[in-house]
DSSP file (Angstrom, degrees, kcal/mol; ACC not computed):
  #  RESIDUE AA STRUCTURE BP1 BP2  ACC     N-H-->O    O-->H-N    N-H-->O    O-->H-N    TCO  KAPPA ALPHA  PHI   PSI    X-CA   Y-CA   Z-CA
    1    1 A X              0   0    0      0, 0.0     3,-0.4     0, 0.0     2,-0.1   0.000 360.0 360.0 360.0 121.8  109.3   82.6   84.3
    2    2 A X        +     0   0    0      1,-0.2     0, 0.0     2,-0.0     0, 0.0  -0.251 360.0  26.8 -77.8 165.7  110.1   81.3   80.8
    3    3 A X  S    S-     0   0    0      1,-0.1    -1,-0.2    -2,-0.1     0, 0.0   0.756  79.8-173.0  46.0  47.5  109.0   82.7   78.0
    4    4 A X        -     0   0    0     -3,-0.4     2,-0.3     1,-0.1    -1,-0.1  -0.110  21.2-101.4 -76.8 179.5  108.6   86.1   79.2
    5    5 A X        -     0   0    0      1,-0.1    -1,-0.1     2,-0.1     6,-0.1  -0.589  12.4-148.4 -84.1 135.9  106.8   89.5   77.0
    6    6 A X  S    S+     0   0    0     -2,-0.3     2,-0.3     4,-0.1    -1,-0.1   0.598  77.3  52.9 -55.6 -17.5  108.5   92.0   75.3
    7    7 A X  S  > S-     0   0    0     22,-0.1     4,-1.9     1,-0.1     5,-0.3  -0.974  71.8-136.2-150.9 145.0  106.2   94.6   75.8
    8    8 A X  T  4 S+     0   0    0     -2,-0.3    -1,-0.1     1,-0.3    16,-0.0   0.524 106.6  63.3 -84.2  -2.4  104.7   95.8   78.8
    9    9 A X  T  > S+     0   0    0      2,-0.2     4,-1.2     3,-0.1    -1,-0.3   0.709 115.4  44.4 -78.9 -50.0  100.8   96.0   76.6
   10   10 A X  H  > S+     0   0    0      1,-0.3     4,-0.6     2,-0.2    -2,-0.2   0.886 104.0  52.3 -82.6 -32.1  101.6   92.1   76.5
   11   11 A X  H  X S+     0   0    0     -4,-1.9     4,-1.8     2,-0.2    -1,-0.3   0.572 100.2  68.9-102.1   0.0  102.8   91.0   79.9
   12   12 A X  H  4 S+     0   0    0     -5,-0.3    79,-0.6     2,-0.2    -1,-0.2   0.833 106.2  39.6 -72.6 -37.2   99.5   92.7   81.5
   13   13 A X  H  < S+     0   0    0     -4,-1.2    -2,-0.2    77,-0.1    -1,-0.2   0.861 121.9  44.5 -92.3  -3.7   97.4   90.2   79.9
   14   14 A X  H  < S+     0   0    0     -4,-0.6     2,-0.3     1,-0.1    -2,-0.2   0.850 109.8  49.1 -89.9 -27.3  100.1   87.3   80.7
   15   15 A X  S  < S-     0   0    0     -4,-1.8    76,-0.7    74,-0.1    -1,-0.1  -0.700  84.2-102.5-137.2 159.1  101.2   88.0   84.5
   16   16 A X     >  -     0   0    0     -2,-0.3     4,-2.4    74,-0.2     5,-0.4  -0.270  48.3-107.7 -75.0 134.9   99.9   88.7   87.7
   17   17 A X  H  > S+     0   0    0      1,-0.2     4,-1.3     2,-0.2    69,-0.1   0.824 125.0  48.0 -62.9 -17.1  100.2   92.9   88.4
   18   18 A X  H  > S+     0   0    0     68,-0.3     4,-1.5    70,-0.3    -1,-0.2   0.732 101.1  55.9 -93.0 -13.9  103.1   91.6   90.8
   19   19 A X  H >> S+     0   0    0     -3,-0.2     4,-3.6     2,-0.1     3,-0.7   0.987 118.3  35.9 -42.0 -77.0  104.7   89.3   88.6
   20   20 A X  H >X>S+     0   0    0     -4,-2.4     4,-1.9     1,-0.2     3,-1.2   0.959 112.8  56.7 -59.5 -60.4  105.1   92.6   86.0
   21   21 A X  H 3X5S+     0   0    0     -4,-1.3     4,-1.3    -5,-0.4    -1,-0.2   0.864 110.3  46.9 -39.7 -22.9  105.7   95.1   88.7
   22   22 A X  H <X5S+     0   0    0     -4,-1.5     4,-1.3    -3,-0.7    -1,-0.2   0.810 114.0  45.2 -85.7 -19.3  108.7   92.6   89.7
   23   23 A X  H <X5S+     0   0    0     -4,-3.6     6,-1.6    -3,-1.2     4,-1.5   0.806 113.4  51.1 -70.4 -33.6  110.0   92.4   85.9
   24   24 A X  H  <5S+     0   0    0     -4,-1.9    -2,-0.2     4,-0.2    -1,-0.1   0.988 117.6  42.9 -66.2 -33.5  109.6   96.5   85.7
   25   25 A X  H  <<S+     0   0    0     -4,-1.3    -1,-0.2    -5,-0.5    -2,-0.2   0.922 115.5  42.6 -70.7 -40.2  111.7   96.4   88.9
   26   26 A X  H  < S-     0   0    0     -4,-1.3    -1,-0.2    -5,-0.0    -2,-0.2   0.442 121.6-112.7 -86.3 -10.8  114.4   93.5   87.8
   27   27 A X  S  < S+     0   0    0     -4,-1.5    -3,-0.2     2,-0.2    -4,-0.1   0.769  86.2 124.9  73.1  24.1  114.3   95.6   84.5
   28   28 A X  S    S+     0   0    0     -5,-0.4     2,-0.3    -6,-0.1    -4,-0.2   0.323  79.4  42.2 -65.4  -3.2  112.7   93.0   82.2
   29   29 A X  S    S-     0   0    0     -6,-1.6    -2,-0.2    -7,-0.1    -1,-0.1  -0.987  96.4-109.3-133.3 132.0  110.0   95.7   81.5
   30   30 A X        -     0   0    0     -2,-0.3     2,-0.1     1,-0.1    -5,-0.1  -0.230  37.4-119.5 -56.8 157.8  110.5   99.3   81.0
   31   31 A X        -     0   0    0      1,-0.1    -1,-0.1    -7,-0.1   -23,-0.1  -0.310  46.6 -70.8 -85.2-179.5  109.3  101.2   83.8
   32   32 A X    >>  -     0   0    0      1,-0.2     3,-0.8    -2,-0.1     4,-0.5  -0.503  42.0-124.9 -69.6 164.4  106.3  104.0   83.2
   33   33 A X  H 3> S+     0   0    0      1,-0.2     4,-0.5     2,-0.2    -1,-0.2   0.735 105.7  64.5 -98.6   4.9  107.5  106.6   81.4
   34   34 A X  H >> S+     0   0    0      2,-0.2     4,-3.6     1,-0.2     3,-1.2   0.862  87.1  78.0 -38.5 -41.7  106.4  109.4   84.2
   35   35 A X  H <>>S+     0   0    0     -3,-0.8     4,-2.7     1,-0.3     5,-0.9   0.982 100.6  38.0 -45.9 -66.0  108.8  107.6   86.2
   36   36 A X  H 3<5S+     0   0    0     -4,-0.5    -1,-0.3     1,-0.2    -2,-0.2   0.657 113.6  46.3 -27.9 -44.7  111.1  109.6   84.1
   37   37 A X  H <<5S+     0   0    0     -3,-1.2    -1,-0.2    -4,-0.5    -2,-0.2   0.821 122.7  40.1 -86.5 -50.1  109.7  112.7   83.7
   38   38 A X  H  <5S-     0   0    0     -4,-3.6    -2,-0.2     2,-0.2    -3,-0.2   0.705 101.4-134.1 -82.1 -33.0  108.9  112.7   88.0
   39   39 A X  T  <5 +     0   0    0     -4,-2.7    16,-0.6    -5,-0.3     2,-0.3   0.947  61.7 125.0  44.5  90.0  112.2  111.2   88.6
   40   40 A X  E   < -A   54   0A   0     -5,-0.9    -1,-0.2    14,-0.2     2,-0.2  -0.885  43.6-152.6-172.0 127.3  111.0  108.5   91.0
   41   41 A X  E     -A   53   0A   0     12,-0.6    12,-3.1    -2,-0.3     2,-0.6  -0.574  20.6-115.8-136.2 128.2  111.6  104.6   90.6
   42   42 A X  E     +A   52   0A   0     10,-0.2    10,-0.2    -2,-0.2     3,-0.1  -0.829  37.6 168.8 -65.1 119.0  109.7  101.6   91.8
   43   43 A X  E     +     0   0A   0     -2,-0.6     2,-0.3     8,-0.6    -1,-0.1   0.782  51.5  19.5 -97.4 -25.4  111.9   99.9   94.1
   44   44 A X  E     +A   51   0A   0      7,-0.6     7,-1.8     2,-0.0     2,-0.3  -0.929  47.1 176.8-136.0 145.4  109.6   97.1   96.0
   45   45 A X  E     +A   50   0A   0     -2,-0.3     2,-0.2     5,-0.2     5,-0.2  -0.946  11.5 150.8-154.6 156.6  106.8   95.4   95.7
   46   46 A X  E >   -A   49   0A   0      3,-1.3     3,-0.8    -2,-0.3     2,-0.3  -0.756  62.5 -33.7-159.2-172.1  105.2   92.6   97.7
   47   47 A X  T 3  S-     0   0    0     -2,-0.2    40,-0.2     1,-0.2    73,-0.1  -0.718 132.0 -20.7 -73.7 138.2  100.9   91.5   98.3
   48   48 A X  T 3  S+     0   0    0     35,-0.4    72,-1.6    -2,-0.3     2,-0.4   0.551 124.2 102.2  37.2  31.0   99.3   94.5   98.2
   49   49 A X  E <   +AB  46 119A   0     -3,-0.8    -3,-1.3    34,-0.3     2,-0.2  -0.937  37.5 174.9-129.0 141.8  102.6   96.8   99.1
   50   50 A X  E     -AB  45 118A   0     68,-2.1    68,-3.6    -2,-0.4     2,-0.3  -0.879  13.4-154.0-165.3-177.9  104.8   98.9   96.8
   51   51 A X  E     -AB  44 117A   0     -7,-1.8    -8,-0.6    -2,-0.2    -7,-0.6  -0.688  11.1-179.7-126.0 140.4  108.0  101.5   97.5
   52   52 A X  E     -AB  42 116A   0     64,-0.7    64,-1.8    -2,-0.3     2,-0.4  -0.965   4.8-169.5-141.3 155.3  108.8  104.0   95.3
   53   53 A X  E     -AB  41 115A   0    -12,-3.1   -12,-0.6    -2,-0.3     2,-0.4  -0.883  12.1-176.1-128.6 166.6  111.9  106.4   96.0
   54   54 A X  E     -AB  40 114A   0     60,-3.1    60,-1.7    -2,-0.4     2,-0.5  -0.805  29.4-123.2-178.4 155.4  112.9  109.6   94.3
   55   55 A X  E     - B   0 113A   0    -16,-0.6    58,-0.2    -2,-0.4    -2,-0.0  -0.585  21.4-157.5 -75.9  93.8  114.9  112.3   93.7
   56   56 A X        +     0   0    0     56,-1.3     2,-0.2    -2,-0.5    53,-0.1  -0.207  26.2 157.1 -79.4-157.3  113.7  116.2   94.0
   57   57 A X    >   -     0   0    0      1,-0.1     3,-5.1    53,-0.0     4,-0.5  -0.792  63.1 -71.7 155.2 131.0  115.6  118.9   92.1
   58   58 A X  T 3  S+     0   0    0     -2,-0.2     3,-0.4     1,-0.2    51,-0.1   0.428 121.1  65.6 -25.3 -29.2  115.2  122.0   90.8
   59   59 A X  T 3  S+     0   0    0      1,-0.2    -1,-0.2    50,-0.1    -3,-0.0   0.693  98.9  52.7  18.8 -67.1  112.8  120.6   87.8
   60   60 A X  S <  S+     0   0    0     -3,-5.1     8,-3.1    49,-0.1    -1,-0.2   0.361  87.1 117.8 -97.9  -0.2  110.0  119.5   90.2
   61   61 A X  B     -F   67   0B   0     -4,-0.5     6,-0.3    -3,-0.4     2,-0.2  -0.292  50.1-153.8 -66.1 143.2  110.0  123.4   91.9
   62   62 A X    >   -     0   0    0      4,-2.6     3,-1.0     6,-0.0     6,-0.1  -0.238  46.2 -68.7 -97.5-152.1  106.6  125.5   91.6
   63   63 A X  T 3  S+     0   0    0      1,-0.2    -2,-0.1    -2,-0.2    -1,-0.0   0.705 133.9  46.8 -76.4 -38.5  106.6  129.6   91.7
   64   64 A X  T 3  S-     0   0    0      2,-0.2    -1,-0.2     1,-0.1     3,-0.1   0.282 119.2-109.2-110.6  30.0  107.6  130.2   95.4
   65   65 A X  S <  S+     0   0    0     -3,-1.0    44,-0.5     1,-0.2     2,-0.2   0.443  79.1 111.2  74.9   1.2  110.6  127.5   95.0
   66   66 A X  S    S-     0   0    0     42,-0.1    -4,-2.6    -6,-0.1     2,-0.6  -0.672  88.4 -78.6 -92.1 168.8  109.6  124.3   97.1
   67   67 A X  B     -F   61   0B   0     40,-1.4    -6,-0.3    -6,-0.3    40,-0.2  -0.331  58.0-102.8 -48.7 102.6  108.9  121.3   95.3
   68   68 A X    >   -     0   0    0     -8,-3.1     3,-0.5    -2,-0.6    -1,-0.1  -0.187  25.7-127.5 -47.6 160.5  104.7  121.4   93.6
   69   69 A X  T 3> S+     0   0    0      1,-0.2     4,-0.6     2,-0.2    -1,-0.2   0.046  98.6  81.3-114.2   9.6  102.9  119.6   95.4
   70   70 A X  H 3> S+     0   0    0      2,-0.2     4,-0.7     3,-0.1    -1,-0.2   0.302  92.0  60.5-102.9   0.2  101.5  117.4   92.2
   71   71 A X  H <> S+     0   0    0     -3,-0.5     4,-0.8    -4,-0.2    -2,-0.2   0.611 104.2  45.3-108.7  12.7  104.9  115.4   92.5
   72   72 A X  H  > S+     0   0    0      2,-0.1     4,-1.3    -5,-0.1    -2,-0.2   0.767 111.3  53.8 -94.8 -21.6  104.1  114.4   95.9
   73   73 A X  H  X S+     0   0    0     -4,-0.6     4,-1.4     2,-0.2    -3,-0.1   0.641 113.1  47.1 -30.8 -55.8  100.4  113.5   94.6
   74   74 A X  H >X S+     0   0    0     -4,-0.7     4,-1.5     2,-0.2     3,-1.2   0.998 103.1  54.9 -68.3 -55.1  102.0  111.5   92.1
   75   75 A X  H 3X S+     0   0    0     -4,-0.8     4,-2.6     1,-0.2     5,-0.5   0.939 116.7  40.9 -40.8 -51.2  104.2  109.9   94.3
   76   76 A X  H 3X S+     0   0    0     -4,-1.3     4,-1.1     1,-0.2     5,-0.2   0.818 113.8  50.6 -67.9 -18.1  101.0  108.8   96.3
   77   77 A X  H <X S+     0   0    0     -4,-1.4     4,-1.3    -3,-1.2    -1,-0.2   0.774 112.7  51.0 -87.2 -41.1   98.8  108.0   93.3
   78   78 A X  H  < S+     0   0    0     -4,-1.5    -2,-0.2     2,-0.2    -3,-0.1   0.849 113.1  44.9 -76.1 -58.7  101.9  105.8   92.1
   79   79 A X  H  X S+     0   0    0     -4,-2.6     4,-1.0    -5,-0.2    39,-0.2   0.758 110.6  46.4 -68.1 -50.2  102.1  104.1   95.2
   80   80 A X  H  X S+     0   0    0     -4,-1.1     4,-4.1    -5,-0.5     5,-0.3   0.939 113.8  55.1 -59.3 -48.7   98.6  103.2   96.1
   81   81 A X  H  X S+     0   0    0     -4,-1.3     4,-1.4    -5,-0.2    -2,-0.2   0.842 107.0  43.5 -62.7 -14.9   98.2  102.0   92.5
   82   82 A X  H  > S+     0   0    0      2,-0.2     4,-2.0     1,-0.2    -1,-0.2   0.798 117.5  51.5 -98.0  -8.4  101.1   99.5   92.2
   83   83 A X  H >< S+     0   0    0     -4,-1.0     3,-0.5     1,-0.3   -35,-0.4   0.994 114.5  39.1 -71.3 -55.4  100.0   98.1   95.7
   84   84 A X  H >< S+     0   0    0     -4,-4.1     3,-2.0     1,-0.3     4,-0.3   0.826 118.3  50.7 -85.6 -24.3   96.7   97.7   94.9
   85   85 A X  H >< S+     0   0    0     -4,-1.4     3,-2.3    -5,-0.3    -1,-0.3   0.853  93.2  76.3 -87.9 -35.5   97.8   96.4   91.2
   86   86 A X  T << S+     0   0    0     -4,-2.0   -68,-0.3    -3,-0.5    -1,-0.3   0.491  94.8  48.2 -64.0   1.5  100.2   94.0   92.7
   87   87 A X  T <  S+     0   0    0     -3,-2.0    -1,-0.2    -4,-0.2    -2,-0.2   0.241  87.0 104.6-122.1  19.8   97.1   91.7   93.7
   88   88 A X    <   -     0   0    0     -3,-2.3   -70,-0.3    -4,-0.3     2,-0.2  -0.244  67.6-125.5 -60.5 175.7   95.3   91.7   90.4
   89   89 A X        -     0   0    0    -73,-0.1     2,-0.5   -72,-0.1   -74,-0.1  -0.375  47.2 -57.2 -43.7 178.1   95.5   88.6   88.2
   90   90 A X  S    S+     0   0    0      1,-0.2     2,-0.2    -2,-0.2   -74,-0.2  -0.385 123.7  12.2 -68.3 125.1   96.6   88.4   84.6
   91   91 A X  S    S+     0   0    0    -76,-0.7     2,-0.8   -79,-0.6    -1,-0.2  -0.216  98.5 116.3 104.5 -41.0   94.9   90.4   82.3
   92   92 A X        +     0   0    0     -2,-0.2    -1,-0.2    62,-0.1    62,-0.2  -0.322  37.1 170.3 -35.9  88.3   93.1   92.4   85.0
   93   93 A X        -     0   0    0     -2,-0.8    59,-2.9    60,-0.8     2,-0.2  -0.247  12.1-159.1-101.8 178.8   94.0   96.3   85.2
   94   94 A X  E     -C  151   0A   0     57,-0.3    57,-0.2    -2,-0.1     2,-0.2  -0.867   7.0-149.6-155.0-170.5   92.4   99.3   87.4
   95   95 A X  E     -C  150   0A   0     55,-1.2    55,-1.6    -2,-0.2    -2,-0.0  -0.874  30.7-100.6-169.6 128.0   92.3  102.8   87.2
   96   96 A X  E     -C  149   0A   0     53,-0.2    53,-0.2    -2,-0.2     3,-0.1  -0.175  23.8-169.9 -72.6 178.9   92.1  105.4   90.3
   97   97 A X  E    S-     0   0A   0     51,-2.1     2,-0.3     1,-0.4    52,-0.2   0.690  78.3  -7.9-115.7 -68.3   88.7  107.0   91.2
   98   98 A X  E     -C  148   0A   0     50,-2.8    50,-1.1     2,-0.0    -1,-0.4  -0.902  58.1-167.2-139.1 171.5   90.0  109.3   93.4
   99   99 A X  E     -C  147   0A   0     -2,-0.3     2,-0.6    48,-0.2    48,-0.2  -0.850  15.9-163.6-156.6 119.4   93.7  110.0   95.2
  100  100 A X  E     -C  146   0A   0     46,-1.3    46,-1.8    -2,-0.3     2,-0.3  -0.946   5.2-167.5-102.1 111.2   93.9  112.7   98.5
  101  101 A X  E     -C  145   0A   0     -2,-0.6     2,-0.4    44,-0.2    44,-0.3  -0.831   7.8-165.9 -92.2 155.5   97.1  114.0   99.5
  102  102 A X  E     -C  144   0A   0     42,-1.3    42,-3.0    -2,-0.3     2,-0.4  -0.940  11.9-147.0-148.4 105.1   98.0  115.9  102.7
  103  103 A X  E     +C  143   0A   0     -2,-0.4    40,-0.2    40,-0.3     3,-0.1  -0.745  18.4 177.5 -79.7 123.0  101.1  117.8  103.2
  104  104 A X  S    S+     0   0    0     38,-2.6    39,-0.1    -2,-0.4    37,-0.1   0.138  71.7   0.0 -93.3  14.8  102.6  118.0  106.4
  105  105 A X  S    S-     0   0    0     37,-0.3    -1,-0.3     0, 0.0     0, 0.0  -0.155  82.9 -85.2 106.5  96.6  105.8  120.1  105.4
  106  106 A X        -     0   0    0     -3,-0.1     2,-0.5     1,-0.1   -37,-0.0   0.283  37.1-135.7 -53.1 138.1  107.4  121.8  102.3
  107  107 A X        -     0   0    0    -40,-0.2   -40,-1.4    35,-0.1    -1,-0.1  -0.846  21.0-145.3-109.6 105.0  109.6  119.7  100.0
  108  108 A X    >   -     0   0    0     -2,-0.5     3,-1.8   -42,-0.2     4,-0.3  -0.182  25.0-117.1 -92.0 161.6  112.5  121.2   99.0
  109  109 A X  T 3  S+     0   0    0    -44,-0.5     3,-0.2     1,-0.3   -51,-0.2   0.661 121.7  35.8 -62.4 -11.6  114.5  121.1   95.7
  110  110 A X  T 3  S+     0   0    0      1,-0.2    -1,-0.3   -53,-0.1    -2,-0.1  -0.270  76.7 113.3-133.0  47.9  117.6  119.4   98.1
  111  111 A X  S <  S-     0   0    0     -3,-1.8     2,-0.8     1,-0.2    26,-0.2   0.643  72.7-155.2 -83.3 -20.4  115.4  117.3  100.7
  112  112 A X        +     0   0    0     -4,-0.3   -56,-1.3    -3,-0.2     2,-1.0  -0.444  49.8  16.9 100.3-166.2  117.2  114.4   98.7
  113  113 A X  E    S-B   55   0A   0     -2,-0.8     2,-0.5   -58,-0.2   -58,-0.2  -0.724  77.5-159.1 -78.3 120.7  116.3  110.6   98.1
  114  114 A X  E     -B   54   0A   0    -60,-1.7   -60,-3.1    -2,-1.0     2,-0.4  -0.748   3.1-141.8 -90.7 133.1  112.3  110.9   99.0
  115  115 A X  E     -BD  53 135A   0     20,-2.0    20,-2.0    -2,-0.5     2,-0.3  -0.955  16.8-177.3-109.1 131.0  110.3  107.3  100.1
  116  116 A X  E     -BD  52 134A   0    -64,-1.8   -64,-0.7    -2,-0.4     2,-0.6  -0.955   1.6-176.6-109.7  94.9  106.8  106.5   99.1
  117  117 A X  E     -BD  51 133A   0     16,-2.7    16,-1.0    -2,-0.3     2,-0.5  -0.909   5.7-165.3-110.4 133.1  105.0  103.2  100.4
  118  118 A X  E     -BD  50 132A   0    -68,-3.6   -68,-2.1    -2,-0.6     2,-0.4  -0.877   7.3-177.3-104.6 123.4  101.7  102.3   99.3
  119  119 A X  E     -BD  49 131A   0     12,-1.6    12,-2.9    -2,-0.5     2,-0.5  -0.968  23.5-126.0-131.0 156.5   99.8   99.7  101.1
  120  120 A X  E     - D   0 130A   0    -72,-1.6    10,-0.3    -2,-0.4     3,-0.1  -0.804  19.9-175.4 -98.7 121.4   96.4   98.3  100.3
  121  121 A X  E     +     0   0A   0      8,-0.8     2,-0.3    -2,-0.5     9,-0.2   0.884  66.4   3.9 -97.5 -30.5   94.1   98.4  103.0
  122  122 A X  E     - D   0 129A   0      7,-0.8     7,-1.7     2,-0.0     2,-0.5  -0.970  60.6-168.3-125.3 153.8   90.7   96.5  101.7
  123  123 A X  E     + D   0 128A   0     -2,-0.3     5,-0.2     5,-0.2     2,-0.2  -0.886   8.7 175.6-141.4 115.8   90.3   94.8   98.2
  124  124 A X        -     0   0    0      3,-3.7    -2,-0.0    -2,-0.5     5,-0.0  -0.442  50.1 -91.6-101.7-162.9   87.1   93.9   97.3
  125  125 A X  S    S+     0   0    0     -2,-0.2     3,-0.1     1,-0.2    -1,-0.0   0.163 123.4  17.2-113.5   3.4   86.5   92.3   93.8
  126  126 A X  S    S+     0   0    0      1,-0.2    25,-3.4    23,-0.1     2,-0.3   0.513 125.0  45.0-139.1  -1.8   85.8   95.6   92.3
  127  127 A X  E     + E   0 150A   0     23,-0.3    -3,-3.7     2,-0.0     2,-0.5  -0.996  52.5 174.7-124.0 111.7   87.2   98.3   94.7
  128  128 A X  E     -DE 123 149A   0     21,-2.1    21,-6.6    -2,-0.3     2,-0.4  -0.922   9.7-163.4-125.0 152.2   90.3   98.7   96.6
  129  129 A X  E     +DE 122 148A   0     -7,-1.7    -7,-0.8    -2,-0.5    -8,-0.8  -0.830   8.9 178.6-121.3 172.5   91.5  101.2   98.5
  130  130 A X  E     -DE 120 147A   0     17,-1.6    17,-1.7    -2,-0.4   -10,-0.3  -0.947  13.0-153.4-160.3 154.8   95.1  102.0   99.7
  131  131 A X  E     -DE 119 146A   0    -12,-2.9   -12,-1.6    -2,-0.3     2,-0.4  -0.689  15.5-174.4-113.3 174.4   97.0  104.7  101.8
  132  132 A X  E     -DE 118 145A   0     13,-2.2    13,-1.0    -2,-0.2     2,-0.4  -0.944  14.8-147.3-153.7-172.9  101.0  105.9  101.7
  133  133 A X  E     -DE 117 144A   0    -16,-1.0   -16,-2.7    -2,-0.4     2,-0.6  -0.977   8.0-143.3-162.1 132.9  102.9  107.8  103.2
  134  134 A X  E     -DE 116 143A   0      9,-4.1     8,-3.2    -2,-0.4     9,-2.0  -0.791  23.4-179.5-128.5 125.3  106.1  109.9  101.8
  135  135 A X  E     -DE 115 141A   0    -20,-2.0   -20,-2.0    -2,-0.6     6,-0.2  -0.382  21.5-120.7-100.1 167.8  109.1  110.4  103.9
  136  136 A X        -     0   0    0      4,-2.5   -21,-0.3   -22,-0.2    -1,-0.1  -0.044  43.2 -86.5 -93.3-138.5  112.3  112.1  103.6
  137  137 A X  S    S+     0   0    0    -26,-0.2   -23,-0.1     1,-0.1    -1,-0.1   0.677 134.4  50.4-103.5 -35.8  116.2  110.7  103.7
  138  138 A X  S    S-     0   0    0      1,-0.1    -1,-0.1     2,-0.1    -3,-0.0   0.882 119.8-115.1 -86.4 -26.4  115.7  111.2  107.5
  139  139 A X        +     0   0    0      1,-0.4     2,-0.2   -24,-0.1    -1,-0.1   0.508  64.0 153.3 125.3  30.2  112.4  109.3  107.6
  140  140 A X        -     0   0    0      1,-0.1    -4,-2.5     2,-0.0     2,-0.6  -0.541  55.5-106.8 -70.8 144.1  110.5  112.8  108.7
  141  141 A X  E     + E   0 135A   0     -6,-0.2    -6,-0.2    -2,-0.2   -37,-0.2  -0.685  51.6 159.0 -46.6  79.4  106.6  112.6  107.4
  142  142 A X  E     +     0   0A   0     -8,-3.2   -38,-2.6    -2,-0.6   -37,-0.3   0.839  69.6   1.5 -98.7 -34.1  106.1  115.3  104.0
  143  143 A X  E     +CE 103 134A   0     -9,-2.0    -9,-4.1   -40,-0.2    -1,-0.3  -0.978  57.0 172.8-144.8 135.7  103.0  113.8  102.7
  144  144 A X  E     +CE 102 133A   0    -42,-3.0   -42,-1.3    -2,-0.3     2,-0.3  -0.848  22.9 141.1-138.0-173.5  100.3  110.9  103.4
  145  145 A X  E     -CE 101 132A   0    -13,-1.0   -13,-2.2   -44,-0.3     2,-0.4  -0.929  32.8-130.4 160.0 169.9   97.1  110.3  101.5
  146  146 A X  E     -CE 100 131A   0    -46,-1.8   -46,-1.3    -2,-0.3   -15,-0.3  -0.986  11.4-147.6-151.5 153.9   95.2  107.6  100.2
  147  147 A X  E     -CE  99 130A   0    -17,-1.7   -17,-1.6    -2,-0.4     2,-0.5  -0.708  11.6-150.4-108.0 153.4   93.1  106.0   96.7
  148  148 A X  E     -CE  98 129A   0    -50,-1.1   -50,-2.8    -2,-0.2   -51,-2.1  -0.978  22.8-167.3-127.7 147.3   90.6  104.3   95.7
  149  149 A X  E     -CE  96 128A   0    -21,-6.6   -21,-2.1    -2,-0.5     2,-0.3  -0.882  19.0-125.9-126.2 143.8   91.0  102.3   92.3
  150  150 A X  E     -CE  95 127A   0    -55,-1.6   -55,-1.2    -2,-0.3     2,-0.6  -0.651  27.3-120.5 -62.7 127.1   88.5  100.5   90.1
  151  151 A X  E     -C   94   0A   0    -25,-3.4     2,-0.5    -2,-0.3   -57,-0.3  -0.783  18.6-142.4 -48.8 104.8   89.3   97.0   89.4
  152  152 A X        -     0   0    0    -59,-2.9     2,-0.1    -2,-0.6     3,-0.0  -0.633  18.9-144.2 -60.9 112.4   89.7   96.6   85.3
  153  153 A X        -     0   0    0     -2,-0.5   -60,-0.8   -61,-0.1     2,-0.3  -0.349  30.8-105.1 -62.9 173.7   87.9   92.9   84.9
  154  154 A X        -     0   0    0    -62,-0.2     2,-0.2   -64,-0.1   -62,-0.1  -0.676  45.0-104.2 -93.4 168.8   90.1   91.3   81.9
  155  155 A X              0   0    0     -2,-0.3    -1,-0.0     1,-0.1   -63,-0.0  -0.607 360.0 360.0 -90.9 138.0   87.8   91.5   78.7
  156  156 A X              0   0    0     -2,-0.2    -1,-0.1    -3,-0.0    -2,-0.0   0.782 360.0 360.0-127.8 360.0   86.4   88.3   77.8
């Protein structure tokens, strides 16, 4: 892609959400900056799919010392949204409605590199929904849940 945007406000109204999710990935666009804060990385993206991985760590711990259970929430929230964003057009955003997690196991501060995939399961032309599922290093079950996101029309 020639002539690509500087800023990640710009390349939502030039590119297809999987066009930018694949510049945030190839690192022509900063990533969000939660990604930071959460420590958890887009890695993949495809139609209606995306991967995220991430690191726990003392940080991410609540009161009784596993990992809170709002950075696996994120992780699912993350994941549904860039799947489902990754079949938008240009200029076209969303925003979730709702996002359900279900823990199947504590995640502890030394589980390791953690996996999230979000896949989209319908998209209609103003509602998609998506599920994920978040694994550990060993590819054990911790968390699965699923969104539904508003389609953003582009303004005209």
């Amino acid at each position: 892609m020639t002539d690509l945007p500087t800023t990640t406000a710009e390349a939502i109204g030039r590119m297809s959400g999987r066009d930018l999710l694949q510049a945030v990935i190839d690192g022509r666009l900063p990533p969000a900056s939660i990604s930071q804060t959460m420590t958890f990385d887009l890695i993949e993206v495809g139609e209606g799919v995306a991967v995220f991985e991430g690191e726990t760590g003392p940080h991410l711990l609540n009161p009784q010392g596993t990992v809170h259970g709002g950075w696996a929430l994120t992780l699912v929230d993350s994941a549904t949204g860039c799947a489902a964003h990754s079949l938008l057009p240009a200029g076209a955003g969303y925003t979730t409605i709702s996002t359900q997690t279900n823990f199947t196991r504590p995640i502890t501060a030394d589980a390791g590199r953690v996996r999230c995939e979000g896949r989209v399961i319908n998209a209609g032309r103003q509602i998609i929904t998506a599920e994920a599922t978040v694994r550990d290093a060993a590819g054990r079950l911790l968390a699965h849940g699923q969104s539904t996101l508003m389609v953003l029309q582009p303004r005209t």
